[in-house]
N, C-alpha and C positions, 0 to 999 in steps of 0.2 A: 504494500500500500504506500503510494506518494500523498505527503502531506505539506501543505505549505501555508503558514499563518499571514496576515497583515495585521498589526495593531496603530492606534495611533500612537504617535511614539511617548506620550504621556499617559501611556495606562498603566504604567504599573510605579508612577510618582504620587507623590500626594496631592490631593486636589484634582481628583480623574476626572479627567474629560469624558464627555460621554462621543458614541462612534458620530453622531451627525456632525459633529464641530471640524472633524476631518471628512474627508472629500470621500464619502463610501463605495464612486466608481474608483478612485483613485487607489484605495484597496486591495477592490477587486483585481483592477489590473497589474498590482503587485505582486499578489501569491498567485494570479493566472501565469506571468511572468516566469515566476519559481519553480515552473510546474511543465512548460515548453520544451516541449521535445520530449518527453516521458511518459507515459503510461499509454492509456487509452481510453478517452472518456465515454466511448459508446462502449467497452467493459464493466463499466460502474464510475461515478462520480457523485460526490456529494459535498456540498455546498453547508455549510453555517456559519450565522450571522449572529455575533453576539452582540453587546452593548459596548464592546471596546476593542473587539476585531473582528477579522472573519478567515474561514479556514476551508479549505480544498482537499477532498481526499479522494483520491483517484488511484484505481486498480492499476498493477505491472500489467505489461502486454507481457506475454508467455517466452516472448526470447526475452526480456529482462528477467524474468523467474527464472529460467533456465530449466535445470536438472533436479532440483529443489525440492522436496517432497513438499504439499502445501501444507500450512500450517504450521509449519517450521519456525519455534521461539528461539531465539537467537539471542536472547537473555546469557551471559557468562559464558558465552563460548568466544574461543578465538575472533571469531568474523565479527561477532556482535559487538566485543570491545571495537576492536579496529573502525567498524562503524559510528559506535559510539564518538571513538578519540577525532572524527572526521567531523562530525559534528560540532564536537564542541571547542573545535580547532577555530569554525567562524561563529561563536557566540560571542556576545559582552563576557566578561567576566562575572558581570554582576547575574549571569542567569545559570552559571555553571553549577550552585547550589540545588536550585530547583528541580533542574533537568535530572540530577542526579539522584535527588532524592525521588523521581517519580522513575526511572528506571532500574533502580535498585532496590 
């Protein structure tokens, strides 16, 4: 599954803005951005709009799965860290806490 957020960039400051104050196409076409050239959205794609971002999740096409048996948790395994360290290679730092605690 490909996932890709937009928030406005004050949402997680104090004094949150709510998502109208930022530009809600303007968003969208950020995590649609994120998301170019990957998956396949007539596969599955799903859309959520929350109050301070909005998120994109869209199915691997079957040559990005590869060989892969499906369902495959990748939780503490070699690939999974390695995945993980790729990720959190382009975070703030400030979001490195979080991330970890909801992957761990």
């Amino acid at each position: 599954m490909w996932h890709a957020s937009a928030a406005h960039h004050q949402a997680f400051a104090v004094g949150l803005s709510p998502l109208w104050l930022t530009s809600e196409a303007k968003l969208w076409a950020v995590a649609e951005s994120a998301l170019d050239g990957v998956g396949d959205p007539a596969l599955g794609e799903w859309r959520e709009r929350l109050p301070y971002s909005v998120h994109i999740k869209r199915r691997l096409t079957p040559e990005e799965w590869g060989a892969r048996p499906w369902g495959t948790d990748y939780r503490k395994t070699e690939e999974g860290e390695r995945r993980l360290a790729e990720i959190i290679a382009r975070l703030p730092e400030s979001h490195w806490s979080a991330v970890m605690a909801e992957i761990r």
